[in-house]
C-alpha positions in Angstrom: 81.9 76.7 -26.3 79.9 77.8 -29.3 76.4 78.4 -29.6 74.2 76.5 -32.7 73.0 79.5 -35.0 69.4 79.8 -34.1 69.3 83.7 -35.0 68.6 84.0 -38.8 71.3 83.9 -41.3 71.0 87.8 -42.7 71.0 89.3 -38.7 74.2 87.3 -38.3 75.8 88.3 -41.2 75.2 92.4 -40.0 76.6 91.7 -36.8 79.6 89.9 -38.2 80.1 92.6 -40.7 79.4 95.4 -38.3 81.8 94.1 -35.4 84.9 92.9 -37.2 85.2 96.9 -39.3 84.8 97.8 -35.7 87.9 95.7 -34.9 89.9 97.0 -38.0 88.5 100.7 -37.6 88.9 101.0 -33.7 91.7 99.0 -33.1 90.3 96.4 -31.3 92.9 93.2 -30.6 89.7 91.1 -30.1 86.3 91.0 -29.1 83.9 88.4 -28.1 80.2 88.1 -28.2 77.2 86.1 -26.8 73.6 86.2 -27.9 70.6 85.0 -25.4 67.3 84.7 -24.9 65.2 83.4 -22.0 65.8 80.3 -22.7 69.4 79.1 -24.6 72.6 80.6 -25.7 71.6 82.1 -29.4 75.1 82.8 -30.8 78.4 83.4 -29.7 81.1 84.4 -31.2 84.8 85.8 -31.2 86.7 88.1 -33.4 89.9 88.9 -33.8 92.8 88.2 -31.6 92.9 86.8 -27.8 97.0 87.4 -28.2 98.2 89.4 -31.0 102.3 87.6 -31.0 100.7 84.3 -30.9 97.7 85.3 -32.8 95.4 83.4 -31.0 91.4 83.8 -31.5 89.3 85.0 -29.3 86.2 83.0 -29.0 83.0 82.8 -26.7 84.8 81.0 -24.2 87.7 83.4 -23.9 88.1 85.3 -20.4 87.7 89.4 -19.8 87.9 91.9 -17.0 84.8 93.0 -17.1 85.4 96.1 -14.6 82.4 97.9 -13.9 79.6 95.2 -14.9 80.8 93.6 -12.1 78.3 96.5 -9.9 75.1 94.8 -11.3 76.9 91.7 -9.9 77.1 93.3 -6.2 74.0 94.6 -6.5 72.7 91.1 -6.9 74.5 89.8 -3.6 72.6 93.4 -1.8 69.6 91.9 -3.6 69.5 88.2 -2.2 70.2 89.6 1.3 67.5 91.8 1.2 65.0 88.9 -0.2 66.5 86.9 3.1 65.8 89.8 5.6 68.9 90.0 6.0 69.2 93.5 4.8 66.9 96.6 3.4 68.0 99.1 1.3 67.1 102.1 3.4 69.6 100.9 5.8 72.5 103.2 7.1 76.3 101.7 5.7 77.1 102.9 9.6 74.7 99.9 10.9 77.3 97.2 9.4 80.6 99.2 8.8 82.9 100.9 11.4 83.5 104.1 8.9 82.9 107.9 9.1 80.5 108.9 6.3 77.6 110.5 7.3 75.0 108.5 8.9 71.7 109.2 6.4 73.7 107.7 3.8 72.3 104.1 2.5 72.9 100.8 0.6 70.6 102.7 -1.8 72.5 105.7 -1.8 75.3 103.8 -2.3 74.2 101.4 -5.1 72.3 104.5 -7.0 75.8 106.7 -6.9 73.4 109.0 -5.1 75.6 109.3 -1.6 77.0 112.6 -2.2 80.8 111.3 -2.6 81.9 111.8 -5.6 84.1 109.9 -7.6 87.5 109.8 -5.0 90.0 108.1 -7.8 91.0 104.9 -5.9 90.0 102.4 -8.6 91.8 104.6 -11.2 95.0 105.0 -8.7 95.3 101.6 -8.4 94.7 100.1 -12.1 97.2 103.1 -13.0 99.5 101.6 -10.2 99.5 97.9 -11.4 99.9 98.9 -14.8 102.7 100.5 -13.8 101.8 103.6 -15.8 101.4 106.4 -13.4 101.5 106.5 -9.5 99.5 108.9 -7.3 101.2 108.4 -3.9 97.9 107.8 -2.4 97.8 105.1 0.5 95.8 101.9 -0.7 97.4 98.8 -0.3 94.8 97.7 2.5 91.2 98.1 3.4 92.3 100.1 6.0 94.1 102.4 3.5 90.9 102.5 1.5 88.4 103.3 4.3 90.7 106.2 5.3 90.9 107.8 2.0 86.8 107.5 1.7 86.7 109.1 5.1 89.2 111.9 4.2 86.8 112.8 1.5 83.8 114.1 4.0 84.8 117.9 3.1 83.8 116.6 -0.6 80.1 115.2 -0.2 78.4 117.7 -2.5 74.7 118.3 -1.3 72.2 115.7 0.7 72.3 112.0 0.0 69.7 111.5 -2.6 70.3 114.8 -4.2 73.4 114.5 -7.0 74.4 111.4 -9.2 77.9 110.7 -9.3 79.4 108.0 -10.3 81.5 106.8 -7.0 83.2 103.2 -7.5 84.0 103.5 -3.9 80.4 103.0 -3.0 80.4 100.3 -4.4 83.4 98.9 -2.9 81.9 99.9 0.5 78.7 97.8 -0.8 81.1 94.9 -0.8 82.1 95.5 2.6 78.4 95.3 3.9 78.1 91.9 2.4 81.0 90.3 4.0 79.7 92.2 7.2 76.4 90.2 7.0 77.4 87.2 5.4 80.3 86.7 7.4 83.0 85.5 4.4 84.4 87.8 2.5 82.5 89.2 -0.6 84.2 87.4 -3.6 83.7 83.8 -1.8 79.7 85.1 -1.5 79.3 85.7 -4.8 81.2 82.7 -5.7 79.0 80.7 -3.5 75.7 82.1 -4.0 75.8 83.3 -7.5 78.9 82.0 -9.9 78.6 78.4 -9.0 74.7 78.1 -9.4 74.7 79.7 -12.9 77.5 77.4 -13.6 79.7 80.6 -14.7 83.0 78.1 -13.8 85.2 80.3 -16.1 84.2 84.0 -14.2 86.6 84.6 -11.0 88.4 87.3 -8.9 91.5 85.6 -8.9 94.2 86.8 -10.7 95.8 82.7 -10.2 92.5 81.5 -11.7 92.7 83.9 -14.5 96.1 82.5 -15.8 94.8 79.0 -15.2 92.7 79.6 -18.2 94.6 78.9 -21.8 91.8 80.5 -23.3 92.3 84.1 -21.6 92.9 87.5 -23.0 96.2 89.4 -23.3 95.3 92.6 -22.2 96.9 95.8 -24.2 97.0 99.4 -23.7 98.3 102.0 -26.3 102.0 102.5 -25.6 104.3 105.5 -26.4 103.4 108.0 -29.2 105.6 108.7 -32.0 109.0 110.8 -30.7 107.4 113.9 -32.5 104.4 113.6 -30.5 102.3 113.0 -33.1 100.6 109.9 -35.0 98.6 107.2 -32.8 100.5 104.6 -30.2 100.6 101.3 -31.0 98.9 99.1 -28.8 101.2 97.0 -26.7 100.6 93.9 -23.5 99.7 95.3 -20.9 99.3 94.1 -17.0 95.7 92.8 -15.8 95.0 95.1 -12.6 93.2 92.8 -10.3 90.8 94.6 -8.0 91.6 93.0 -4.8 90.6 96.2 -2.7 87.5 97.2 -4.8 86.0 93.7 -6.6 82.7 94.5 -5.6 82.7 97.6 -8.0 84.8 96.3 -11.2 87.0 93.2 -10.0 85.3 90.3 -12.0 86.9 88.2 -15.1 84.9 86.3 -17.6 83.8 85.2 -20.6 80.8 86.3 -22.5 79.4 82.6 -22.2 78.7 83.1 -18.7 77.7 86.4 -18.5 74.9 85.4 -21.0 73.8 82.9 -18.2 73.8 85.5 -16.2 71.6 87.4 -18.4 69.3 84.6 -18.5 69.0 85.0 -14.7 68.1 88.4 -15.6 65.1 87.5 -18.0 64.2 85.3 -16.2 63.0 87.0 -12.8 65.5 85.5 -10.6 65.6 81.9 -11.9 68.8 80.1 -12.8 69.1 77.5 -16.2 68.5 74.8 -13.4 65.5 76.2 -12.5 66.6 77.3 -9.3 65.2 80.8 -7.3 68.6 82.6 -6.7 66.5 85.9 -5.4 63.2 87.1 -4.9 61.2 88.7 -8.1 60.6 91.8 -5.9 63.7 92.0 -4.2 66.0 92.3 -7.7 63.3 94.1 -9.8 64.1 97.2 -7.7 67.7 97.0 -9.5 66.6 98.5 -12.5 64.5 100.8 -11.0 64.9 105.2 -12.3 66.3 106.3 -8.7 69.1 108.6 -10.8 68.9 110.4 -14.1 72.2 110.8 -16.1 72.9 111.7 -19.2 72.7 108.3 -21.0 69.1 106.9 -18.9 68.1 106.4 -15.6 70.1 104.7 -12.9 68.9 101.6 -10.9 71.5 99.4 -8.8 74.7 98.5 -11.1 72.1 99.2 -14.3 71.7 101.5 -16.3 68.4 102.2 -18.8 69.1 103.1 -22.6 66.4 103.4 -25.4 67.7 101.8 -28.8 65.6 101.8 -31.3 62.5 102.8 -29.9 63.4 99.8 -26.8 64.1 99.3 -23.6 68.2 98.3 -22.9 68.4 97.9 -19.4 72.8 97.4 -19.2 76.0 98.3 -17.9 79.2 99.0 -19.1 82.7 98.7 -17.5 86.6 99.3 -18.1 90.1 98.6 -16.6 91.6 100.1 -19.6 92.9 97.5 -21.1 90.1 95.4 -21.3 86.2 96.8 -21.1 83.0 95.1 -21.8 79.1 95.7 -21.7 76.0 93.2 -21.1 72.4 94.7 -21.5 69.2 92.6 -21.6 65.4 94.0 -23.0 62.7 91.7 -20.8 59.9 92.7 -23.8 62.1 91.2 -26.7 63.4 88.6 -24.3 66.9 89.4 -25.6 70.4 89.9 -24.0 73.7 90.6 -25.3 77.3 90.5 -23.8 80.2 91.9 -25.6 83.9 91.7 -24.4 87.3 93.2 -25.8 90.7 93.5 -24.7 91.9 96.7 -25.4 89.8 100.4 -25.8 88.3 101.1 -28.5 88.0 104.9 -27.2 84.7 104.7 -26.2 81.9 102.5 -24.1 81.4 99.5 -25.7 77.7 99.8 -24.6 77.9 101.7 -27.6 78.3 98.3 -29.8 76.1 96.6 -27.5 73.5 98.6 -28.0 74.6 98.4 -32.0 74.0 94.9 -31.7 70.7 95.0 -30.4 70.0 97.4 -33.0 70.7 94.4 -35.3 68.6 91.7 -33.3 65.4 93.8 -33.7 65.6 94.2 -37.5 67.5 97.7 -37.6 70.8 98.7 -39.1 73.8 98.8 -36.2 75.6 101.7 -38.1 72.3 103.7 -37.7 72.5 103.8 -33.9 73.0 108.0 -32.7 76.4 107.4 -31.6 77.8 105.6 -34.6 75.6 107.9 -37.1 76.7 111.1 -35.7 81.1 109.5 -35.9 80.3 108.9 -39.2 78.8 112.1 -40.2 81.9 114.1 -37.8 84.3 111.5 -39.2 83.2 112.7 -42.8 84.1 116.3 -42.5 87.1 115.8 -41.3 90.2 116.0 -43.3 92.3 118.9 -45.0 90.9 121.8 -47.0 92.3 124.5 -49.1 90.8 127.4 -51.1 91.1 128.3 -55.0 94.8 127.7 -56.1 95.3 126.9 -52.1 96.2 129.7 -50.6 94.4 129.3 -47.3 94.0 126.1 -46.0 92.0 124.4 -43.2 92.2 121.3 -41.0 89.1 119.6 -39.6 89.7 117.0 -36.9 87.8 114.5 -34.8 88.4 115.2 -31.1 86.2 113.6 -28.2 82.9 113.6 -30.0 83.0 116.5 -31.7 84.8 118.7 -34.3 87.8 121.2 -34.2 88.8 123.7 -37.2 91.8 125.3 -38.0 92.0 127.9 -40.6 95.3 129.2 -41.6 97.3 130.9 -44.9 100.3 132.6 -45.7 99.7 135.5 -43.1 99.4 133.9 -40.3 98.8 129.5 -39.3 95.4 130.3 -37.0 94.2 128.7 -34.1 91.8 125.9 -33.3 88.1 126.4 -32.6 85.7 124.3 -31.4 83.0 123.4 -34.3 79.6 123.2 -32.2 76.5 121.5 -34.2 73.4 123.8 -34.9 72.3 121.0 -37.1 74.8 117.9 -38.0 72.9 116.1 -40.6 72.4 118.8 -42.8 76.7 120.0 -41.9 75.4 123.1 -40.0 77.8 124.2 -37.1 78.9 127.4 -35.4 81.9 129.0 -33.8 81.4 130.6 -30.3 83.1 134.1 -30.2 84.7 135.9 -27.1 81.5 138.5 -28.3 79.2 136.0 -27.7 78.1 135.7 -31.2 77.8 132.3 -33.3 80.2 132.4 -36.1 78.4 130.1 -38.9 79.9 127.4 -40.4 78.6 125.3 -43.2 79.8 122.2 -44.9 78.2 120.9 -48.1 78.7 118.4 -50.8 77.8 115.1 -51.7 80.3 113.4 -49.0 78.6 115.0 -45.9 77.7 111.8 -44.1 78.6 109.3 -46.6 80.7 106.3 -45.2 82.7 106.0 -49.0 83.7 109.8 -49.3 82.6 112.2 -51.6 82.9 115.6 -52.6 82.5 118.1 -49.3 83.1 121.9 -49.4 83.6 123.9 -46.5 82.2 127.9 -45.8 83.3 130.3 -43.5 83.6 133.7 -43.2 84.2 135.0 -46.9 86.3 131.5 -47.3 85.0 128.4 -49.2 87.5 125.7 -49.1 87.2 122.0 -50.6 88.2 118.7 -48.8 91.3 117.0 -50.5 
């Protein structure tokens, strides 16, 4: 399925540009992305490879795991029950489930990672298991398993419900529970029932059968082996598709970006399907992106998440199963949405592209976003360095967001330090001493910044060094 171009010809061409030297610079097999408004599909698109051997595209239609997207997703099944009466949000998980958490703790708790639990690892055990690249030895190959592993975890509620934010995918899974308590089938036929099938999202499924039913599916790939000296990146290689039988509700669902941008539109649209039909209650789902929890990267609702980008609102969620992750965000005031699929990591959230690509959609350039800015002013200080007639040298890498340094000569090779920013755009950092004093560190030149290069120079201490 493709989408007529109804976006204008120089937005497209940023956000073709943009996302396929993400593909080349990230290593990125392929990506896929869908455009919406209110009303229609605005543009979809794929890039790169669905299958590297075969080198098949990807497209619009091709089908991702979508992993933790799939929350706003439960939170819309907890949403239609409580427009039915069937359910409240203050209600205790012990009214519908037969499990030893404490009693004060609530669907809201539970969908606003606000329950106390912190993250207890099941989800990563078991994609690690089925990929068959790591194994924790921890029971979970029923629901009974699972509910006894949450319940071994009282000792590690941290504080009153309400009180912390932490991420817990096993709330979520617990969330699932409730619905198949009060709907009485389990929770993927529900959403099947009362959410896939009237957005006419006939290519989204929990079924791992399904999945492979579909020509037009992702191979899913994960970096294999590094280099026998340790050293150098892993190349990517297929991978297994972890299926989330035992925690759907929190990151089990497979799809392509077509659908989810119908289910965007359901978004924008208060409730409403394509077909004009009322799947939930105005009132009932506006709570879901409500600012119950504040992290790090915006306030949390139910399964979303809000971000300003460029001065907007981004109300979105990303999600991962490793070898495939994804993000969908929506803006009510621009009436815009934006789903964006990959299969493989590109080593961080791809709400980062999404919101890259919104950046685009309202007139702004997507490389001038804060996270890609600040890679590509990190990214262009790092490199080698030596002194005059090099006889100390330096090495500047790119490490989890920020910088390391190593400076080192013919005394002795030095050790790493951690670079911390006093102020980035203008290359001013600092290293932390065991005094507790900020060791300055200053990098200058015309390449400070600059995507093409350029001359930098590095000072520290009595040293000035030059980037080769």
């Amino acid at each position: 399925m493709t989408a007529d171009n109804t976006l204008d010809a120089a937005t497209i061409d940023r956000i073709d540009s943009f996302l396929r030297e993400r593909l080349r610079e990230d290593e990125l097999p392929g990506l896929s992305l869908a455009v919406t408004d209110g009303d229609e599909l605005l543009y979809a698109q794929g890039y790169g490879s669905r299958d590297l051997t075969a080198n098949d595209p990807a497209t619009a239609d091709t089908v991702y795991g979508i992993g933790s997207v799939s929350k706003s997703v439960a939170a819309l099944a907890i949403a239609q029950l409580v427009d039915v009466g069937e359910l409240e949000y203050d209600d205790a998980v012990t009214d519908y489930l037969d499990i030893d958490v404490p009693d004060d703790v609530t669907l809201h708790h539970l969908l606003s990672h606000t329950s106390g639990y912190p993250s207890l690892a099941a989800s990563e055990a078991l994609i690690a298991r089925q990929m068959e690249v790591g194994e924790s030895n921890v029971p979970l190959g029923s629901m009974d398993d699972v509910y006894a592993h949450i319940e071994g975890a009282r000792d590690e509620v941290a504080g009153e419900p309400g009180e912390h934010w932490q991420y817990c995918n096993s709330g979520y899974t617990l969330a699932g529970e409730v619905v198949e308590a009060v709907s009485g089938e389990s929770f993927t036929n529900y959403v099947e029932g009362k959410i896939l099938d009237p957005l006419r999202m006939d290519r989204s499924t929990y079924d791992e059968e399904t999945f492979t039913s579909f020509d037009d599916r992702m191979t899913p790939y994960f970096p294999g082996s590094d280099d026998e000296d340790g050293t150098g990146s892993a190349d990517l290689e297929p991978a297994a598709l972890p299926i989330r039988e035992q925690s759907a509700a929190a990151g089990g669902l497979l799809a392509p970006v077509t659908d989810l941008a119908s289910y965007l539109r359901l978004h924008l649209n208060g409730g409403v399907t394509d077909m004009g039909e009322c799947l939930v209650g105005e009132d009932a789902l506006s709570q879901c992106y409500g600012a119950y929890a504040a992290t790090p990267s915006g306030p949390y609702g139910y399964g979303w998440r809000t971000r300003e980008v460029c001065g907007h609102d981004l109300i979105g969620h990303g999600g991962s199963i490793a070898v495939s992750t994804a993000a969908v965000g929506f803006a009510p005031e621009q009436d815009l949405g934006v789903a964006l699929l990959a299969n493989a990591s590109p080593g961080y959230g791809l709400t980062e592209l999404s919101q890259a690509v919104f950046a685009a959609l309202v007139g702004e350039e997507p490389g001038e976003v804060p996270f890609f800015a600040r890679r590509q002013v990190l990214e262009s200080l790092a490199g080698e360095y030596e002194t005059y007639r090099g006889i100390k040298e330096a090495e500047v890498v790119v490490e989890s967001g920020a910088l390391r340094l190593r400076v080192g000569g013919p005394i002795e090779e030095g050790s790493w330090m951690p670079l911390v920013p006093a102020e980035l755009e203008s290359g001013e950092f600092y290293v932390p001493t065991m005094a507790g004093t900020r060791q300055p560190v200053r990098f200058e030149g015309e390449g400070v910044g600059a995507a093409d290069g350029g001359d930098v120079s590095l000072f520290i201490d009595r040293w000035h060094l030059h980037q080769q």
